[in-house]
Residue frames as a rotation matrix with the C-alpha (Angstrom) as fourth column:
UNK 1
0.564 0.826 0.000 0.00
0.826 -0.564 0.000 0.00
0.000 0.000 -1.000 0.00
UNK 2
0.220 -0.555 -0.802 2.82
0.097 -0.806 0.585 2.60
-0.971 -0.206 -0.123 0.73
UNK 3
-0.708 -0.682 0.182 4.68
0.378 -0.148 0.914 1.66
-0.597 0.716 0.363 -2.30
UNK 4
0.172 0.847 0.502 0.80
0.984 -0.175 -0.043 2.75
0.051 0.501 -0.864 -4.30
UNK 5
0.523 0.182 -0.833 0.96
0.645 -0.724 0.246 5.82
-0.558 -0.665 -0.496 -2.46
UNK 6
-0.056 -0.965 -0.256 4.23
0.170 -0.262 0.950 6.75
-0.984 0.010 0.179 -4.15
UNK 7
-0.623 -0.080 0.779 3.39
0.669 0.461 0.582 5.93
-0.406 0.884 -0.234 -7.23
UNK 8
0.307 0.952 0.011 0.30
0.944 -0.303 -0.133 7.96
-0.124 0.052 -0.991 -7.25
UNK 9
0.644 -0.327 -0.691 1.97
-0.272 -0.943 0.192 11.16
-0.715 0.064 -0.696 -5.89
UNK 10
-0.448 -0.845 -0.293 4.44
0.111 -0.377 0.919 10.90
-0.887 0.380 0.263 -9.17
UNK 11
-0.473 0.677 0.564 1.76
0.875 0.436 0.210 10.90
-0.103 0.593 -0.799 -11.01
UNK 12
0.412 0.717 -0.562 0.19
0.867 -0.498 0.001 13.21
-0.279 -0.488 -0.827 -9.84
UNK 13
0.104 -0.681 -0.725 3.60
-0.231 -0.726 0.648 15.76
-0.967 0.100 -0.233 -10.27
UNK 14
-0.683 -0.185 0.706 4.01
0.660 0.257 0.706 14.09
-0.312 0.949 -0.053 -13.68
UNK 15
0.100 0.826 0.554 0.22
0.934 -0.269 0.234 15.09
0.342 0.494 -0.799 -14.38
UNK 16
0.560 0.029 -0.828 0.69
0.149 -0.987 0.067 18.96
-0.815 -0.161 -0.557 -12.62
UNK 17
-0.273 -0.952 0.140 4.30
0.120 0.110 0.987 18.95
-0.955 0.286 0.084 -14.68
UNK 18
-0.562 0.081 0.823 2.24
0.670 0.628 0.396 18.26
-0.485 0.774 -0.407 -17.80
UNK 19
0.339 0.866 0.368 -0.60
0.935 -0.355 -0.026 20.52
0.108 0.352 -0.930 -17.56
UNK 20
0.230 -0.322 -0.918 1.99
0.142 -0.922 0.359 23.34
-0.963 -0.213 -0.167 -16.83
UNK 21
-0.920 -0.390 -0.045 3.74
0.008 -0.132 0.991 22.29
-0.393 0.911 0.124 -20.13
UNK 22
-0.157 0.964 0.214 0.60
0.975 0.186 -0.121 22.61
-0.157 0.189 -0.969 -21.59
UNK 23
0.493 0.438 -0.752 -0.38
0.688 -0.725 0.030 25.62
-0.532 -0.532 -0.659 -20.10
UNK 24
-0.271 -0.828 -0.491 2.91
-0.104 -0.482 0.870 27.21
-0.957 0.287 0.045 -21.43
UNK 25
-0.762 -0.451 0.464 2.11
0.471 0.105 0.876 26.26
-0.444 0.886 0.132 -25.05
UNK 26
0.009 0.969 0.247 -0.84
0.996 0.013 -0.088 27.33
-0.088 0.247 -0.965 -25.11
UNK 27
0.488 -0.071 -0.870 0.46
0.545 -0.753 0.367 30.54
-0.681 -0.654 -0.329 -23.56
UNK 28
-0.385 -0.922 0.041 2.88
0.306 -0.085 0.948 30.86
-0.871 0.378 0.315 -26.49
UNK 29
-0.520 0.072 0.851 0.56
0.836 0.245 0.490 30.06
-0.174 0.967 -0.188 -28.87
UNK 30
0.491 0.870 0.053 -1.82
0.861 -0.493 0.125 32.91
0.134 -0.016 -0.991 -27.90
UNK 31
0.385 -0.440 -0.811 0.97
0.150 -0.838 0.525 35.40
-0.911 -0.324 -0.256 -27.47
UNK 32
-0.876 -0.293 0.382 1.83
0.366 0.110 0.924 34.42
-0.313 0.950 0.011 -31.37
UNK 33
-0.036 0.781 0.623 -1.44
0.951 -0.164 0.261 34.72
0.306 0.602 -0.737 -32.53
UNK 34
0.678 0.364 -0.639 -1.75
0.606 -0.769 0.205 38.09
-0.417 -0.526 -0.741 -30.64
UNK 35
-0.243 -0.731 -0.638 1.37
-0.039 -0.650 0.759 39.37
-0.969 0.209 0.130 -32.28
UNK 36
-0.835 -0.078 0.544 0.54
0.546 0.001 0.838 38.37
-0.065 0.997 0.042 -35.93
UNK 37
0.001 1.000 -0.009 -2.89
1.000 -0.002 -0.030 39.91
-0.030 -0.009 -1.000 -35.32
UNK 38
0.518 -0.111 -0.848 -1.39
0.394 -0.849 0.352 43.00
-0.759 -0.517 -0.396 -34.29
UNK 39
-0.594 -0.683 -0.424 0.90
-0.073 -0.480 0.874 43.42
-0.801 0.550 0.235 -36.96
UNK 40
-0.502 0.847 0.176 -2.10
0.851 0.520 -0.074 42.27
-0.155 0.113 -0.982 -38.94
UNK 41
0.419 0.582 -0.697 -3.66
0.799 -0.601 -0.021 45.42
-0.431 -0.549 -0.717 -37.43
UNK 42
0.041 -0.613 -0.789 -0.49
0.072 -0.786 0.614 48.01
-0.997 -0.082 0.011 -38.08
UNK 43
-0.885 -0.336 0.322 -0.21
0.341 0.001 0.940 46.99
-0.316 0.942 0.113 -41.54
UNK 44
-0.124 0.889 0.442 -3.89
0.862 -0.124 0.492 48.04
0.491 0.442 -0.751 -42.54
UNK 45
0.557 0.274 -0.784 -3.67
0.640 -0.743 0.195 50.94
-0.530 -0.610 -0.589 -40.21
UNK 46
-0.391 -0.625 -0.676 -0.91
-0.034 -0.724 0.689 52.07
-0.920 0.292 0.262 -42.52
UNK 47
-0.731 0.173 0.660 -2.65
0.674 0.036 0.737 51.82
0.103 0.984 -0.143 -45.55
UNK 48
0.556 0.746 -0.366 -6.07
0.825 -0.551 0.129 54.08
-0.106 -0.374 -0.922 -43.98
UNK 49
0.252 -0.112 0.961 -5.99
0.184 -0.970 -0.161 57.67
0.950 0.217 -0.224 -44.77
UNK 50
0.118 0.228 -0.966 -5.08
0.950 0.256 0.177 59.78
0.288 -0.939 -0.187 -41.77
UNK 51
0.754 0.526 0.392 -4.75
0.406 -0.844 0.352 62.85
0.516 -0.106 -0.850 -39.98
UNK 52
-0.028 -0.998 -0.052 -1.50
0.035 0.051 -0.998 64.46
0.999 -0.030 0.033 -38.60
UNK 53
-0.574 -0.206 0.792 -2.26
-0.751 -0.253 -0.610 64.89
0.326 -0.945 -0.010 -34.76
UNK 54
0.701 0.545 -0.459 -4.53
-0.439 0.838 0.325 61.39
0.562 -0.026 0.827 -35.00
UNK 55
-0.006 -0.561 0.828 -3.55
-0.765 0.535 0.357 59.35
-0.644 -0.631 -0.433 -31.94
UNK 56
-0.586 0.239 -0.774 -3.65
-0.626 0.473 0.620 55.81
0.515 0.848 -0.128 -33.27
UNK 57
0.041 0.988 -0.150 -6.60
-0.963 0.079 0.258 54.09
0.266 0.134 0.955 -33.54
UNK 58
-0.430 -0.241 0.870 -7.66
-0.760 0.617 -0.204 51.33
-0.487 -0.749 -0.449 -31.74
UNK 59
-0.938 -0.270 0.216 -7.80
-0.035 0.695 0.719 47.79
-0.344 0.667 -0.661 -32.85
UNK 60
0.029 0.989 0.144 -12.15
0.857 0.050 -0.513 48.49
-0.515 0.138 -0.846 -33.09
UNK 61
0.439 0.382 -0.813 -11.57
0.051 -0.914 -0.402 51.37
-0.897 0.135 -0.421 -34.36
UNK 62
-0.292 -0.925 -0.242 -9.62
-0.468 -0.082 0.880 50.46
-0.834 0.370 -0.409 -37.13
UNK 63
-0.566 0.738 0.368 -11.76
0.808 0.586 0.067 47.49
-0.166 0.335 -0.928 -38.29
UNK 64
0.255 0.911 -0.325 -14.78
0.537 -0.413 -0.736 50.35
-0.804 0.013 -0.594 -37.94
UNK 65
0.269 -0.518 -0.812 -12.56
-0.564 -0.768 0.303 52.93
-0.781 0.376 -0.499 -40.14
UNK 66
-0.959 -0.206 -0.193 -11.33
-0.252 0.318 0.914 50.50
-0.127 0.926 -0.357 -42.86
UNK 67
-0.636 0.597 0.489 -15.03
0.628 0.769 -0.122 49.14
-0.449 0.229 -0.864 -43.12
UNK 68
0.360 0.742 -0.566 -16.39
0.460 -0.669 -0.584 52.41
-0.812 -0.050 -0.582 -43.75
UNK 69
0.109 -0.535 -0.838 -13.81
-0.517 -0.751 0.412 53.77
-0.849 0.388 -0.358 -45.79
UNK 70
-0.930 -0.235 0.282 -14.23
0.058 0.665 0.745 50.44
-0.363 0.709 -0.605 -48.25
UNK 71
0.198 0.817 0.542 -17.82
0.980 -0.160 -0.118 51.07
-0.010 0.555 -0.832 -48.79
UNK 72
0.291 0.059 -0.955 -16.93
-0.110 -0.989 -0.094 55.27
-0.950 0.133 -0.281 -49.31
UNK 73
-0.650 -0.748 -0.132 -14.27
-0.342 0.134 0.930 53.83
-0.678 0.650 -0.343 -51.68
UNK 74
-0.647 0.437 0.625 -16.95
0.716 0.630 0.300 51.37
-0.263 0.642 -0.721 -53.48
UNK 75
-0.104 0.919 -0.380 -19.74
0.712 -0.198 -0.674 53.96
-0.695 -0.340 -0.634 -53.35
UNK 76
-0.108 -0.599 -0.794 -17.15
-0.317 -0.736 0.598 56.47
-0.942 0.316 -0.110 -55.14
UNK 77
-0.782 -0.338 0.523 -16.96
0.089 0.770 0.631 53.46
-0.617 0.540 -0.572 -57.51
UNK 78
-0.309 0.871 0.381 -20.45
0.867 0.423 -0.264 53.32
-0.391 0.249 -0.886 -58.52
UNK 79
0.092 0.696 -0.712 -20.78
0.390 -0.683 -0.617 56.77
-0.916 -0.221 -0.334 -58.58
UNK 80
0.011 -0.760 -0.650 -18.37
-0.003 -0.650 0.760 57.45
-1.000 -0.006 -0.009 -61.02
């Protein structure tokens, strides 16, 4: 019965041990995906008209701005 005992707790640290590694990749992967998004973000922010004293524009506010400014752009289109 002792020797069970043992056995269990290394398990047990195995299984914590695991779900940290785990944890961690996961952690990685969402800190990738968060960076390509962002840059994602910067690159389309630099295409958008702007304004010289314009803070920059948050990541909603960007999305809102290019969506608007693609149907002005199309609307232009149609008009022309």
């Amino acid at each position: 019965k002792t020797r069970r005992g043992r056995g269990k707790a290394r398990n047990e640290v195995l299984l914590s041990k695991q779900k940290r590694s785990r944890r961690m990749k996961a952690n990685d992967r969402e800190r990738n995906r968060m960076h390509h998004l962002n840059s994602a973000l910067d690159a389309l922010r630099s295409v958008l008209p702007t304004f010289p004293d314009d803070a920059k524009l948050t990541k909603i506010e960007t999305l809102r701005f290019a969506h608007n400014y693609i149907w002005a752009l199309t609307q232009s289109l149609r008009l022309a």
